[in-house]
NUVEXRO-484053 format. One record per atom (N, C-alpha, C, O): x, y, z; residue in three letters. Coordinates in steps of 0.2 Angstrom, whole numbers, plus 2048, in hexadecimal, padded with zeros to 3 digits. Each point is the difference from the previous one (the first is absolute). Example, Ala and Ser with C-alpha at 12.3 -4.5 7.8 and 13.67 -1.06 7.14 Angstrom:
NUVEXRO-484053
8427E4827ALA7FC806800ALA804806800ALA8057FF803ALA7F98067F9SER804806801SER7FC805803SER803806801SER
END
This chain:
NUVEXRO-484053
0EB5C41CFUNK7F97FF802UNK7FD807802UNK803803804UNK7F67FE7FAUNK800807801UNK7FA801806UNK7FA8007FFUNK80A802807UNK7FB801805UNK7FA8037FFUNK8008047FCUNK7F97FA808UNK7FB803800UNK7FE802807UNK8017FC805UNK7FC8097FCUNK7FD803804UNK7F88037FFUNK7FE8047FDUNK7FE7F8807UNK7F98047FDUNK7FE802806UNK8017FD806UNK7FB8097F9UNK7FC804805UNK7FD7FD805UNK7FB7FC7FFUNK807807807UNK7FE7FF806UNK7F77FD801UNK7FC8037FCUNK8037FA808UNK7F9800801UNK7FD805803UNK803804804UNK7F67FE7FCUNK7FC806801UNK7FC801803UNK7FE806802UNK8007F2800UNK7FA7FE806UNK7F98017FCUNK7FF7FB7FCUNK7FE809804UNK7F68017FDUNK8028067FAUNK7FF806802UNK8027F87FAUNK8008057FBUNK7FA8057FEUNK8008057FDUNK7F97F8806UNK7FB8067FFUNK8018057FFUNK7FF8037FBUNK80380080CUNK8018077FEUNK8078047FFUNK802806802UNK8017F67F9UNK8028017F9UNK7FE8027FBUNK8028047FCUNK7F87F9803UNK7FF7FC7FAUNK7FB808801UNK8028067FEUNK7F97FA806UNK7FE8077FFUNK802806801UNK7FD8067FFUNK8077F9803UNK8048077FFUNK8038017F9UNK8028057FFUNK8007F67FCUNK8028007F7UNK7FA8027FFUNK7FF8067FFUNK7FC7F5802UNK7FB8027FCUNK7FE8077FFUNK7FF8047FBUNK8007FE80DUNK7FD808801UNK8068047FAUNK7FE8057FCUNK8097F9804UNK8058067FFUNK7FE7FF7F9UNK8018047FCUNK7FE7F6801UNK7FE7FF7F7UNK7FA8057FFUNK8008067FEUNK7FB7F7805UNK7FA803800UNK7FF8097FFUNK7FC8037FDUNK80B800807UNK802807804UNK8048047F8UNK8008067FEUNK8057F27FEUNK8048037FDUNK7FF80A7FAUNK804805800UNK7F67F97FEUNK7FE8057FAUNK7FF805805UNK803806800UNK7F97F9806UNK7FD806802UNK809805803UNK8018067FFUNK8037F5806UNK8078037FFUNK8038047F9UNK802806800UNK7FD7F67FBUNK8028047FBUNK7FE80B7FFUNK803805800UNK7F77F6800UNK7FB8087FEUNK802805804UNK8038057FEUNK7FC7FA808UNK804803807UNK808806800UNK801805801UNK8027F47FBUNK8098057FEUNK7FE8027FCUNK8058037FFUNK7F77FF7FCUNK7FF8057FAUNK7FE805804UNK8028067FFUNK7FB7FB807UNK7FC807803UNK805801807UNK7FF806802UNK8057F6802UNK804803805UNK8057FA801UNK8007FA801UNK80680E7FEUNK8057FA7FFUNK8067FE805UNK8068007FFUNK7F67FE808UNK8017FB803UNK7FE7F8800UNK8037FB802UNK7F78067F8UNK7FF7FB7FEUNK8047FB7FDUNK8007F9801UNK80380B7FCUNK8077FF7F9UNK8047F7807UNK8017FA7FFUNK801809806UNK8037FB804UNK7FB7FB800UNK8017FA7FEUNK7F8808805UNK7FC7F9803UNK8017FB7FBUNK8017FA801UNK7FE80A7FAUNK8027FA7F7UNK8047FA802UNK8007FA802UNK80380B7FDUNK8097FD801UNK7FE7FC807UNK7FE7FA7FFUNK801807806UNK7FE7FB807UNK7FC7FA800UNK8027FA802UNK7FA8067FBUNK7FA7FF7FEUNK8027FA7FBUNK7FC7FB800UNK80A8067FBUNK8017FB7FAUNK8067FC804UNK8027FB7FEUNK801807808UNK8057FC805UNK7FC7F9804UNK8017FA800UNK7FA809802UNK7FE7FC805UNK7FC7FB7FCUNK7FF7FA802UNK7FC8087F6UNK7FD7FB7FCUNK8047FB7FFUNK7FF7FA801UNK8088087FCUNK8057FB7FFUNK8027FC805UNK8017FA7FEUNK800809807UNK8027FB808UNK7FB7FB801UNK8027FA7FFUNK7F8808802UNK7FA7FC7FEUNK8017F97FCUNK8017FA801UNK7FE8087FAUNK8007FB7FAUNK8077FD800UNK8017FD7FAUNK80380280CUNK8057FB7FFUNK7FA7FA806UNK8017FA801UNK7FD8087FFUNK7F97FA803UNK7FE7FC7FCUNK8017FB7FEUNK7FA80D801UNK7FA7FB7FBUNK8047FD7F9UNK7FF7FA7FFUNK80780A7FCUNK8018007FAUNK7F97FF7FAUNK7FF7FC7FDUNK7FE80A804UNK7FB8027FFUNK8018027F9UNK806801800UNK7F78017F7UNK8038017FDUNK808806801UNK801806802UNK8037F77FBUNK8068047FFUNK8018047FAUNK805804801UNK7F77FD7F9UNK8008037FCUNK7FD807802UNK8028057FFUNK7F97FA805UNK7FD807804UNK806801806UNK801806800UNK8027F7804UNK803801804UNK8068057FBUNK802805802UNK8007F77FAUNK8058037FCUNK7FD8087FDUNK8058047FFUNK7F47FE801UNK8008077FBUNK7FE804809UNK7FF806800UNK8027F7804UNK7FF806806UNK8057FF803UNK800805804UNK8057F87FDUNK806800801UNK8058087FCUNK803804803UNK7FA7FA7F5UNK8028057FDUNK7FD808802UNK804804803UNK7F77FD7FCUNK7FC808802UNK802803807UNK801806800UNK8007F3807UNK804803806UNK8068017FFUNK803802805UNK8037FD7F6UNK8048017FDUNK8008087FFUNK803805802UNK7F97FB7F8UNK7FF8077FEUNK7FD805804UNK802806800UNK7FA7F7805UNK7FF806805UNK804803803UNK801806800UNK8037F4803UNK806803804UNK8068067FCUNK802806801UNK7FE7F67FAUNK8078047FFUNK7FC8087FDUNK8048047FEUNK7F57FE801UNK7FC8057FFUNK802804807UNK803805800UNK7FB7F7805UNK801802806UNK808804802UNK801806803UNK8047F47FBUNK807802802UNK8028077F9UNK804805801UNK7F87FB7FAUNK8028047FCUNK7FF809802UNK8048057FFUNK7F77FB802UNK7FA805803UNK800803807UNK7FE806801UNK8067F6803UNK801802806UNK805805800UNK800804805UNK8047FE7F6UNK805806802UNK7F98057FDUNK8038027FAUNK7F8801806UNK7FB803800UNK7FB805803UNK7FB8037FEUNK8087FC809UNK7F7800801UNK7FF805802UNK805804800UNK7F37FD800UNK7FD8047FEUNK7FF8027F8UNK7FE8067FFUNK8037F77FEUNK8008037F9UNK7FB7FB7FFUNK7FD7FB803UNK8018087F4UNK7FC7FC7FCUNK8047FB7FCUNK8058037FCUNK7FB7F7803UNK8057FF7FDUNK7F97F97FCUNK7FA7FE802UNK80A8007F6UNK7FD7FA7FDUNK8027F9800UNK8057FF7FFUNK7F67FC804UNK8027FA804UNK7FD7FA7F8UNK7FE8037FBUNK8037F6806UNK7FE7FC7FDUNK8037FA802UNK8067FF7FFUNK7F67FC803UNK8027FA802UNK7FE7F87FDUNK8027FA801UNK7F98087FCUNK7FD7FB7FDUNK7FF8017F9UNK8038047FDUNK7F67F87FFUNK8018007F7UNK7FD806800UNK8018027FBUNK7FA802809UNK7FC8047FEUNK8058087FFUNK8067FF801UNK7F78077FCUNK804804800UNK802805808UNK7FD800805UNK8078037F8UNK802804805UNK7FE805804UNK7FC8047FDUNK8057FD809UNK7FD806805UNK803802803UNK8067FD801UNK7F780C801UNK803805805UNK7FD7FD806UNK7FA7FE801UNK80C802804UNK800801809UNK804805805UNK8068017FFUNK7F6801804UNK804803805UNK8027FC804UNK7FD7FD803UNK80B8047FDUNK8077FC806UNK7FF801806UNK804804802UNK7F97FA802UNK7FE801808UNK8097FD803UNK8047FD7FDUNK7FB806809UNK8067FC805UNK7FF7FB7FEUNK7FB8007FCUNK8087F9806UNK8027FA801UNK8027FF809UNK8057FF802UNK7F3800802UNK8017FE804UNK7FF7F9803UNK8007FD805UNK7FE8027F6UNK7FD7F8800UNK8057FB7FDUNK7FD7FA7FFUNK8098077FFUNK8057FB7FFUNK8027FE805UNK800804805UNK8027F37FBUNK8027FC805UNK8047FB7FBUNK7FF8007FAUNK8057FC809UNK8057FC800UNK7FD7FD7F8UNK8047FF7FCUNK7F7801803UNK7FE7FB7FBUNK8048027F8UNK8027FE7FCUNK7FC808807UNK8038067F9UNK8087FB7FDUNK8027FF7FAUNK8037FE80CUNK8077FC7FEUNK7FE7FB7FCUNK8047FC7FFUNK7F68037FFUNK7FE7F77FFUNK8018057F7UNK8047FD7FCUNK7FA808800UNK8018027FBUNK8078017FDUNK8008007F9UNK8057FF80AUNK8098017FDUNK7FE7F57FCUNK8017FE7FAUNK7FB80080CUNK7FF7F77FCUNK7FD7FF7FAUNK8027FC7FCUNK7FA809805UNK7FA7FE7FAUNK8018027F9UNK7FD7FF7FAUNK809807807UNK8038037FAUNK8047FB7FFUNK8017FD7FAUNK80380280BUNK8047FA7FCUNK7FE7F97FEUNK8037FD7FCUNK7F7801806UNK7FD7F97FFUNK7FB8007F8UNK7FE7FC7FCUNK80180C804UNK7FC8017F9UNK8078017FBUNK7FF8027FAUNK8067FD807UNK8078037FDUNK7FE8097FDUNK8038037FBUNK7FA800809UNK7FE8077FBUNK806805805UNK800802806UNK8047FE7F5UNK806805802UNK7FE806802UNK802803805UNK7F98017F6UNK7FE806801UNK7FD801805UNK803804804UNK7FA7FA7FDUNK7FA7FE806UNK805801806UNK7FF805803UNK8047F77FFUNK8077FF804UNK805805803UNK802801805UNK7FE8047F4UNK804804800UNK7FC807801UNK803805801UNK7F77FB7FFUNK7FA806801UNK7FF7FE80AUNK800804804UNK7FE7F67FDUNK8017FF807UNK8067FF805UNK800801806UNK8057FE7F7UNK805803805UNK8048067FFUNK805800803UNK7F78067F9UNK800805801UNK7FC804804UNK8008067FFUNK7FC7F6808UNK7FA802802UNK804805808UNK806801803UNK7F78017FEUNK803806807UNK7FF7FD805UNK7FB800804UNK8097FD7FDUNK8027F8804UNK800804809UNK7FF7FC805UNK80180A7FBUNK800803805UNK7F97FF804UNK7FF801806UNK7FC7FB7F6UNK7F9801803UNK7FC7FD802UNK7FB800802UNK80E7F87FDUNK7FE7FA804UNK8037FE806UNK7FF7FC804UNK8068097FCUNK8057FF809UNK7FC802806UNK7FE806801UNK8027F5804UNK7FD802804UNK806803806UNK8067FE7FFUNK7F8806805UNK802804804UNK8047FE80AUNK804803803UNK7F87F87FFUNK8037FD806UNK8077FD7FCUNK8017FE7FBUNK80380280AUNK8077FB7FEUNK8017F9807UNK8057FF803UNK7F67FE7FDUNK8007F9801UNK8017FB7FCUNK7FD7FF7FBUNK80A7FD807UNK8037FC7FCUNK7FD7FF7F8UNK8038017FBUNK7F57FB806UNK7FD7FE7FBUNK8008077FCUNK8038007FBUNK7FB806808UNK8008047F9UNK8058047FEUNK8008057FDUNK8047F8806UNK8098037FDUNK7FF7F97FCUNK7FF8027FAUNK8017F9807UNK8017FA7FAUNK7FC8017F9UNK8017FF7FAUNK7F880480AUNK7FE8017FBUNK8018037F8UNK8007FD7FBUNK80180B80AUNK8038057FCUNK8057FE7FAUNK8018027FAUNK8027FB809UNK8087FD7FEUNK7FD7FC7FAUNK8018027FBUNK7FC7F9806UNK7FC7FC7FAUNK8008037FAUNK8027FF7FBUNK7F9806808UNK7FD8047F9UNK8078027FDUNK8027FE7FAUNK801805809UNK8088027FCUNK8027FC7FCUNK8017FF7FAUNK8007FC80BUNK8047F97FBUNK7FE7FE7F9UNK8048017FBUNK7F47FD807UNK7FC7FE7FBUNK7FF8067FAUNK7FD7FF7FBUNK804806806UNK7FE8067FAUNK8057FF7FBUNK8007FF7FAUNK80680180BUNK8078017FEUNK8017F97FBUNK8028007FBUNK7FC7FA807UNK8037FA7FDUNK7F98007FAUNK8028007FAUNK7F8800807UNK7FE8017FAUNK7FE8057FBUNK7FD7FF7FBUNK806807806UNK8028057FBUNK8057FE7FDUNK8007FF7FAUNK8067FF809UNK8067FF7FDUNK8027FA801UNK8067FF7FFUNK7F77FC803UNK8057FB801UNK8067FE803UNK8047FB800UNK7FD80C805UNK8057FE803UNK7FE7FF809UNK7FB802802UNK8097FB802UNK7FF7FE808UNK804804801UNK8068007FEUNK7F6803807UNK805808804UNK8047FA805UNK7FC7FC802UNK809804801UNK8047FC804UNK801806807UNK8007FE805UNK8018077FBUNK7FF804805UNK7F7800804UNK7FE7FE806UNK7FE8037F4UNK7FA7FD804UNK7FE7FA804UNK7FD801805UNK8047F97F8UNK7FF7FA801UNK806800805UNK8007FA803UNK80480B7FFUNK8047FD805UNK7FC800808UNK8007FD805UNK7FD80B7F8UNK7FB806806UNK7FD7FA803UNK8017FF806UNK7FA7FB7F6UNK7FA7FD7FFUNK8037FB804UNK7FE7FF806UNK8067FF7F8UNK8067FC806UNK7FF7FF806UNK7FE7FC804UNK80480D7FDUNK804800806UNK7F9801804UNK801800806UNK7F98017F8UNK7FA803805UNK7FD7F9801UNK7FD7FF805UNK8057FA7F6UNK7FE7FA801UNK8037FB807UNK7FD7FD804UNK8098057FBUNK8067FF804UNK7FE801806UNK7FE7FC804UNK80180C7FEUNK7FF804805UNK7FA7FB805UNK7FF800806UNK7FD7FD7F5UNK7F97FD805UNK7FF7F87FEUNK7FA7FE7FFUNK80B7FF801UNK8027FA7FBUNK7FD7FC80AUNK7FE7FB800UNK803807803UNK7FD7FD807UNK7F8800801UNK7FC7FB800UNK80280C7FFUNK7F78017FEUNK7FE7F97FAUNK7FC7FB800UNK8098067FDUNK7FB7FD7F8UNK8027F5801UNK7FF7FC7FCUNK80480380AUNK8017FC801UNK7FC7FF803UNK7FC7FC7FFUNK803807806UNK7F97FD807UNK7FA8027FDUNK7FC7FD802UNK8028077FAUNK7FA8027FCUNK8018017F9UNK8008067FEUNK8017F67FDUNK8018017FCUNK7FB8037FAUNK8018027FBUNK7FC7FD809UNK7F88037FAUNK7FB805804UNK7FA8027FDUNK80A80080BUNK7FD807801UNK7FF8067FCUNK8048017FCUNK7F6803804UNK7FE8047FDUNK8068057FCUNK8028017FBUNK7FF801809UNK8048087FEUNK8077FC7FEUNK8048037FCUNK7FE7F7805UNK8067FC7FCUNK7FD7FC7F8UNK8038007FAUNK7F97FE806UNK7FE7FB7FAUNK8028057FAUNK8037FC7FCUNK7FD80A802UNK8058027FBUNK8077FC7FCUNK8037FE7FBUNK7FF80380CUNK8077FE802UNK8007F87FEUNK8037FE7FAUNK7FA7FD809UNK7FF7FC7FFUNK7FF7FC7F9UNK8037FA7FFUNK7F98087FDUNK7FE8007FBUNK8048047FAUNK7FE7FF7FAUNK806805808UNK8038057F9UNK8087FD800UNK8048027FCUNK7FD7F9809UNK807801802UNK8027FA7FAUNK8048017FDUNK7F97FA803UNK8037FC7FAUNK7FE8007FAUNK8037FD7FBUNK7F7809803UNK7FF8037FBUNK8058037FDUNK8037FF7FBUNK800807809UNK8068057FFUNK8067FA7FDUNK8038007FBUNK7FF7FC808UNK8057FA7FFUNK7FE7FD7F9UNK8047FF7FBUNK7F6801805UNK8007FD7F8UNK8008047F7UNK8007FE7FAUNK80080A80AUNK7FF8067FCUNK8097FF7FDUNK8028017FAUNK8027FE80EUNK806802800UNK8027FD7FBUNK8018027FAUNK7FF7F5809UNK8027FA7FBUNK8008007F8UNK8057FE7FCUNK7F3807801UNK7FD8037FBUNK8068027FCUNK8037FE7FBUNK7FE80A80AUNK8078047FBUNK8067FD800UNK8058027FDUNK7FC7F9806UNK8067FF801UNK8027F87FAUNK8057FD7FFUNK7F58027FFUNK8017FB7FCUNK8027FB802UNK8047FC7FDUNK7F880280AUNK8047FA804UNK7F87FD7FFUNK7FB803803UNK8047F67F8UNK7FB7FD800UNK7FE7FB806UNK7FA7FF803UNK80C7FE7FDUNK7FF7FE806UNK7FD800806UNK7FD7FC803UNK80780A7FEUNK7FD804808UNK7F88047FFUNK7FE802805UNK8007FF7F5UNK7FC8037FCUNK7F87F9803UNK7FB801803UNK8087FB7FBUNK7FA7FB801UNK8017FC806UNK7FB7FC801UNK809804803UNK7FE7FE809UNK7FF806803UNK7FC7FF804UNK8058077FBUNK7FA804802UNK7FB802801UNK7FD800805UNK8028037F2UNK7F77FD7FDUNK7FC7FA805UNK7FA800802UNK80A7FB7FEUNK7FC7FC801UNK7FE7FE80AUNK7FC7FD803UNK80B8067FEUNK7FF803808UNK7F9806803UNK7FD800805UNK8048067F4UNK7FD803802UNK7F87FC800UNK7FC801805UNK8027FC7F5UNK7FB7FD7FEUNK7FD7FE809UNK7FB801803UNK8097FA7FEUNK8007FC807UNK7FF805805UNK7FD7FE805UNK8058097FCUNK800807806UNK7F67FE7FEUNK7FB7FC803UNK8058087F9UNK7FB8027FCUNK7F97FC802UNK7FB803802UNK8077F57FCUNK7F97FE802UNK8007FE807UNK7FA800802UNK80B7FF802UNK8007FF80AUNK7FD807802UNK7FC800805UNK8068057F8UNK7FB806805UNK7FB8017FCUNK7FC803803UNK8027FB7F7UNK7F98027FFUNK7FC7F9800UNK7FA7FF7FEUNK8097FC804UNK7FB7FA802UNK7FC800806UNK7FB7FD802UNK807808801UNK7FF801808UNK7F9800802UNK7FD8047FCUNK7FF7F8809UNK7FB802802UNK7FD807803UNK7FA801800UNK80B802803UNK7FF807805UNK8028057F9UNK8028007FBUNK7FB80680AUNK7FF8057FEUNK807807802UNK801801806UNK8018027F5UNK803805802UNK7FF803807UNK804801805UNK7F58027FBUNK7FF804802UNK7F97FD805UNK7FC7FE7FCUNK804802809UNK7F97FE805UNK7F88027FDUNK7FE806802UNK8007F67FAUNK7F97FF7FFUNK8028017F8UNK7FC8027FCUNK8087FD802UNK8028007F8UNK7FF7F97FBUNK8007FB802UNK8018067F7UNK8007FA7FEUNK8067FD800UNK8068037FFUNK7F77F5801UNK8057FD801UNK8067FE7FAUNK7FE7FD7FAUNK809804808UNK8048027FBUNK7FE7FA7F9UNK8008027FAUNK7FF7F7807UNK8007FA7FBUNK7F98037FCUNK8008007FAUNK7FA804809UNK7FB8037FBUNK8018077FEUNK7FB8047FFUNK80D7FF801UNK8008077FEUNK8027FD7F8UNK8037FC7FEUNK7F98097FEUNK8037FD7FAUNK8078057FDUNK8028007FAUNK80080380BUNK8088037FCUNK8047FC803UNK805801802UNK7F97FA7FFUNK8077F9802UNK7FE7FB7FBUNK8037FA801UNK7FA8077FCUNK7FC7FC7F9UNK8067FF7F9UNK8007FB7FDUNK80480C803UNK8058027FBUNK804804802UNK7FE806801UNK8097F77FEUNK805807802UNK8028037F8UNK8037FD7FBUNK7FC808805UNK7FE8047FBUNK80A8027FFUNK8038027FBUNK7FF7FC80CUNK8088047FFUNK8057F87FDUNK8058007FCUNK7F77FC807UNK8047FA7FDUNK7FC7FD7F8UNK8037FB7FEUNK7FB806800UNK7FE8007F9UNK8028057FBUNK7FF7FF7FAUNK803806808UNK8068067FDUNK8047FD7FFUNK8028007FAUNK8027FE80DUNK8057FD7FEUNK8017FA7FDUNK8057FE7FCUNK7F67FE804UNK8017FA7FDUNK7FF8027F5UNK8058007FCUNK7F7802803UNK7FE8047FBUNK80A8047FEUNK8038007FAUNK7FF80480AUNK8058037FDUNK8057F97FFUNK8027FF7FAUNK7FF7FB80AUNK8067FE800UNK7FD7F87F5UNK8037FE7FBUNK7F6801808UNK7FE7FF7FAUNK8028017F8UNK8017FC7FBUNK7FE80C807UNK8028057F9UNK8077FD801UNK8027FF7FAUNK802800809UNK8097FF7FFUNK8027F97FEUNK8047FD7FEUNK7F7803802UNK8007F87FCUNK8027FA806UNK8037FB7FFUNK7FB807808UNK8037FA804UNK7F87FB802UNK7FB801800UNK8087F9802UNK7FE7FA803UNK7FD802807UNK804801805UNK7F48017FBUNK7FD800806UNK8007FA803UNK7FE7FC7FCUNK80580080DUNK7FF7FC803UNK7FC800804UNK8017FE806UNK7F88037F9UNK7F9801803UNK7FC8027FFUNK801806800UNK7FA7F77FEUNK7FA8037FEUNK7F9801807UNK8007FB804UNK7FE8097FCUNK7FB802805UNK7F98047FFUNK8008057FDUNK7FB7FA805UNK7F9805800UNK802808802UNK7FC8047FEUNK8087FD804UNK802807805UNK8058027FAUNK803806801UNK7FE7F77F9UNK8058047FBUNK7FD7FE7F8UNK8037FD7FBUNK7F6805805UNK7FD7FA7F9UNK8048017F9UNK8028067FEUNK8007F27FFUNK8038007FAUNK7FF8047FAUNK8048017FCUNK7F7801804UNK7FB8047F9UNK804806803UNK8038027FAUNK80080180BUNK800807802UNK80A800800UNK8048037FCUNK7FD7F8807UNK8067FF7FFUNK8057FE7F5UNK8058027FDUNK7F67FC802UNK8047FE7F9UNK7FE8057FDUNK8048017FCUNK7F7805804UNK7FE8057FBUNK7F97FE7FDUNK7FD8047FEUNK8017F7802UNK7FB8007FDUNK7FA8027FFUNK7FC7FF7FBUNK80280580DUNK7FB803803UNK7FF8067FAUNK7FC804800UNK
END
């Protein structure tokens, strides 16, 4: 029987629904933008993240969702491509129109979101794409403090480069990711959804289901997924806010779709296995190839 999981509640969707609209509304004038400064190149890419989050709401057309999905696609990996650059002129193209010169500014404005692209390479199956983005100077997403969460962090990004460039699970990393889990395995009990821990909290049964993945254990493959599923919607069901005077987590819409578990659902798909849950936070279209 195949479990179902559907998205959390969100409380007054209004200012949701205005904030899609605006970023539809915003879409072209974004475009035009990364043709003339190529920090833009990202907001694309940001900008086709959060429409998508969105539209696990409304389910608003999907055929358009489906060609902006693609373009933040191609932004990114323009971006990841480009970045060994800067300063230079270099020729970019991200959409049907033709191609253009930009100059490669720093990359000061990447954040976390930039990981949600290794997903969507894999979710669109574009290998190239894939392999053009985790070629990216991985250097200029590590942050610099070593508090637990951003050594867990760090370590993520390794794991996940490593297992989706090649397919394979570093077991020396995942041991590291362990042992920092371990080390605060009392925090993450009395607070489990404190700020500077919710990484942890939420990557830890993800990581287990990546494992399950390489290791050909379906089994264990689909009580994690499906555990994760369950991490996934308890802390973003939340009425409170991360952070004091923030929105609240059940109306953030990057708790709408985990971009990481749709990857993996999508690779394990392709192997030809038996998904044991279906859910809003991993949609079918994106999972089977269809998209």
């Amino acid at each position: 029987m195949i479990k179902q999981i559907e998205l959390h509640k969100v409380g007054n969707p209004n200012p949701l629904l205005i904030s899609y609209n605006w970023k539809m509304d915003e879409w072209d004038e974004y475009i035009k933008k990364a043709k003339e400064n190529f920090r833009f190149l990202f907001f694309v890419y940001r900008n086709a993240l959060e429409i998508i989050e969105m539209n696990r709401l409304f389910k608003n057309n999907l055929n358009e969702e489906s060609k902006i999905l693609t373009i933040g696609l191609n932004a990114i990996s323009e971006v990841s491509r480009l970045a060994h650059f800067p300063g230079e002129v270099k020729k970019a193209k991200f959409d049907d129109s033709n191609s253009f010169e930009i100059l490669i500014e720093d990359l000061d404005e990447i954040d976390d979101v930039w990981l949600n692209s290794f997903c969507l390479a894999i979710i669109t199956r574009n290998q190239q794409q894939l392999k053009t983005i985790c070629a990216f100077p991985i250097e200029l997403l590590r942050l610099s403090n070593n508090t637990p969460a951003v050594q867990y962090r760090n370590l993520l990004i390794d794991l996940e480069l490593i297992f989706f460039k090649t397919g394979i699970f570093d077991e020396q990393i995942y041991n590291r990711l362990t042992a920092i889990k371990n080390d605060n395995v009392k925090t993450l009990q009395i607070k489990p959804k404190v700020s500077d821990f919710h990484i942890i909290h939420i990557c830890d049964p993800i990581i287990e289901t990546m494992r399950c993945l390489s290791t050909n254990d379906l089994k264990g493959f689909n009580e994690n997924l499906i555990l994760s599923l369950q991490v996934h919607k308890a802390f973003w069901g939340q009425k409170r806010a991360l952070n004091h005077g923030g929105t609240p987590l059940c109306r953030d819409h990057t708790g709408f779709i985990s971009f990481r578990l749709t990857a993996l659902a999508a690779l394990a798909f392709d192997k030809g296995w038996q998904l044991d849950v279906e859910s809003d936070y991993i949609p079918r279209y994106m999972v089977d190839g269809k998209l």
